[in-house]
TIFIVEX-539866 format. One record per residue (C-alpha): residue in three letters; x, y, z. Coordinates in steps of 0.05 Angstrom, whole numbers, plus 32768, in hexadecimal, padded with zeros to 4 digits. Example, Ala and Ser with C-alpha at 12.3 -4.5 7.8 and 13.67 -1.06 7.14 Angstrom:
// TIFIVEX-539866
r res = ALA&xx = 80F6&yy = 7FA6&zz = 809C
r res = SER&xx = 8111&yy = 7FEB&zz = 808F
END
This chain:
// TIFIVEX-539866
r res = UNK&xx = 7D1F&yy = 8C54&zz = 87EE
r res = UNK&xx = 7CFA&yy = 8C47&zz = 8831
r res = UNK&xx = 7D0A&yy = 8C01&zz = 884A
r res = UNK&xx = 7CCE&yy = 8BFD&zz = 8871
r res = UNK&xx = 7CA0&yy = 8BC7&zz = 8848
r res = UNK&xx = 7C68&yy = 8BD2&zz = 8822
r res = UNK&xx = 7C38&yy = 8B97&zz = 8806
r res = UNK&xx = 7C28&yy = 8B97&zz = 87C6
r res = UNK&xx = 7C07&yy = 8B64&zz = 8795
r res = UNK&xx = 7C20&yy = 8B5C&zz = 8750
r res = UNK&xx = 7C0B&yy = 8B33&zz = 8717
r res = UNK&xx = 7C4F&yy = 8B08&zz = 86F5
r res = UNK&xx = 7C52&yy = 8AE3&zz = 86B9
r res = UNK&xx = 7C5D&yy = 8A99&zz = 86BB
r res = UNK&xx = 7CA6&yy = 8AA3&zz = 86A5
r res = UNK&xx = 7CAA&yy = 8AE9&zz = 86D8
r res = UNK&xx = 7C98&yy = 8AB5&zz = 870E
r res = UNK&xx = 7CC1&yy = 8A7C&zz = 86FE
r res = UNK&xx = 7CFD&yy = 8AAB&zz = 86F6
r res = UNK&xx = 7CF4&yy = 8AC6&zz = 873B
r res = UNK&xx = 7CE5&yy = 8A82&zz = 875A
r res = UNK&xx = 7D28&yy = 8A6B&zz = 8740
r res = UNK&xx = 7D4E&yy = 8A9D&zz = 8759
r res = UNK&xx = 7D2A&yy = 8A89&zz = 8796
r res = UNK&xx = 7D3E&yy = 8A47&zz = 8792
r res = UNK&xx = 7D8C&yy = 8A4E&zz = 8786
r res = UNK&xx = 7D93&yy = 8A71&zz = 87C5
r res = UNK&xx = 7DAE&yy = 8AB2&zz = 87A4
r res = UNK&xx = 7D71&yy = 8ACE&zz = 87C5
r res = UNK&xx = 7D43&yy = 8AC3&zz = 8803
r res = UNK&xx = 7D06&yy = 8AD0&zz = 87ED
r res = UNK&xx = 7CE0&yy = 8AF9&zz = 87AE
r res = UNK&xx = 7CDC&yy = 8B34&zz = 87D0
r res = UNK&xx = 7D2A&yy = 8B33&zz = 87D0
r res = UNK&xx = 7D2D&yy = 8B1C&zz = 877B
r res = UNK&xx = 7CF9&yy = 8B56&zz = 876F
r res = UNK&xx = 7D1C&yy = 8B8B&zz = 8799
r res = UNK&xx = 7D59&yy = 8B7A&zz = 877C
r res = UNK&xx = 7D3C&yy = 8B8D&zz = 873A
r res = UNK&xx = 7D1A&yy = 8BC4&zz = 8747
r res = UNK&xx = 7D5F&yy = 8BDB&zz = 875E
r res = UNK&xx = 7D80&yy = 8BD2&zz = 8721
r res = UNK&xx = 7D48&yy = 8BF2&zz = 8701
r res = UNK&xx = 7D53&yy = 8C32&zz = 8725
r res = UNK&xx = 7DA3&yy = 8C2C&zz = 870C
r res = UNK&xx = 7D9C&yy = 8C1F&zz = 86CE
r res = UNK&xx = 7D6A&yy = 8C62&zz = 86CA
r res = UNK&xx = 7D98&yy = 8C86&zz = 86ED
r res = UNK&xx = 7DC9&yy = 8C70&zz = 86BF
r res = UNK&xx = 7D9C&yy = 8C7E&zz = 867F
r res = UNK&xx = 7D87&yy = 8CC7&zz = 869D
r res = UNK&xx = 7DD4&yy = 8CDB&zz = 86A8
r res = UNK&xx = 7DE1&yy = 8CC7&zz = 8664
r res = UNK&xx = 7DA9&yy = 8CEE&zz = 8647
r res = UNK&xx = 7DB7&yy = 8D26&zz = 8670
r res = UNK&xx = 7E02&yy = 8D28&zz = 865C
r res = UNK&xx = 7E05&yy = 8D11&zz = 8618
r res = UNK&xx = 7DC7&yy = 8D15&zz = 85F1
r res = UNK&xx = 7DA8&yy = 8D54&zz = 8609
r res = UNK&xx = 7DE7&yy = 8D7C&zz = 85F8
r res = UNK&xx = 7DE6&yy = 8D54&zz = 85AE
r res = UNK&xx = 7DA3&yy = 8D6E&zz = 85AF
r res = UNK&xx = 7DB7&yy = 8DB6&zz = 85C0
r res = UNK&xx = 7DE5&yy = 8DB5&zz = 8591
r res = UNK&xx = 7DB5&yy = 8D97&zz = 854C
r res = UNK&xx = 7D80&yy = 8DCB&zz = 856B
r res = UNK&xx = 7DBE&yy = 8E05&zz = 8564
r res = UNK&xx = 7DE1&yy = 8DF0&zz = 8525
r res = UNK&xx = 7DB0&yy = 8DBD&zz = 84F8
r res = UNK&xx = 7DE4&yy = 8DCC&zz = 84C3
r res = UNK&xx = 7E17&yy = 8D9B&zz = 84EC
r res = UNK&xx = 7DE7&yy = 8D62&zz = 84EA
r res = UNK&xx = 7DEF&yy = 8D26&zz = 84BD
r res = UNK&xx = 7DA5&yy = 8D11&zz = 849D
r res = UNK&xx = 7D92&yy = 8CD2&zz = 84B3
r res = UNK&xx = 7D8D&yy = 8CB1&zz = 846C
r res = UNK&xx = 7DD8&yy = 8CC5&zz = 8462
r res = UNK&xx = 7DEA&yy = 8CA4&zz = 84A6
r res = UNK&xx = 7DC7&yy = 8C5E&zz = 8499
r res = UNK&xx = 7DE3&yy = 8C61&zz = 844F
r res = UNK&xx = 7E2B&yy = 8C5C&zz = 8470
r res = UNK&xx = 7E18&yy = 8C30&zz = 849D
r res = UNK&xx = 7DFC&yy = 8BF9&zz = 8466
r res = UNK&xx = 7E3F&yy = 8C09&zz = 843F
r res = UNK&xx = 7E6F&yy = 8BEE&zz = 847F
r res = UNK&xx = 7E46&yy = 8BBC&zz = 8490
r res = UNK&xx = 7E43&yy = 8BAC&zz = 843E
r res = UNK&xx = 7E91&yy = 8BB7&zz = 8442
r res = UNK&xx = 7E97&yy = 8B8F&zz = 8484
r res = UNK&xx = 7E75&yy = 8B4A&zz = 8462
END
């Protein structure tokens, strides 16, 4: 990302603002451009993290249903066994 600024003007909730002010205020940041780049930051992890995980593990489960539907478990059968351990579990 460039690190040249660029303005921009956003409408925040109340609660948006407060949280941002009081991060702010508790010196873990120096100003709301910091709190809000900081986020956007994490943002762009966590899809990074959320696109490798697609890429890598459900695309080839999805490959594979698409190949062989005979391997996959309906999805009745799969919440029936999952009321019976949690039923077993209480």
């Amino acid at each position: 990302m460039s690190k040249r600024p660029q303005t921009r003007t956003i409408d925040l909730s109340l609660e948006e603002a407060r949280f941002i002010d009081a991060k702010v205020a508790s010196g873990a940041y120096a100003s709301a451009s910091d709190v809000v780049c900081d986020a956007l930051e994490a943002l762009a992890e966590r899809d990074a993290r959320l696109e490798e995980w697609l890429t890598r593990d459900v695309a080839s489960v999805y490959d594979q249903m698409k190949s062989q539907p005979q391997t996959a478990i309906p999805a009745e059968e799969v919440f029936a066994g999952l009321r019976a351990r949690r039923r077993a579990s209480s």
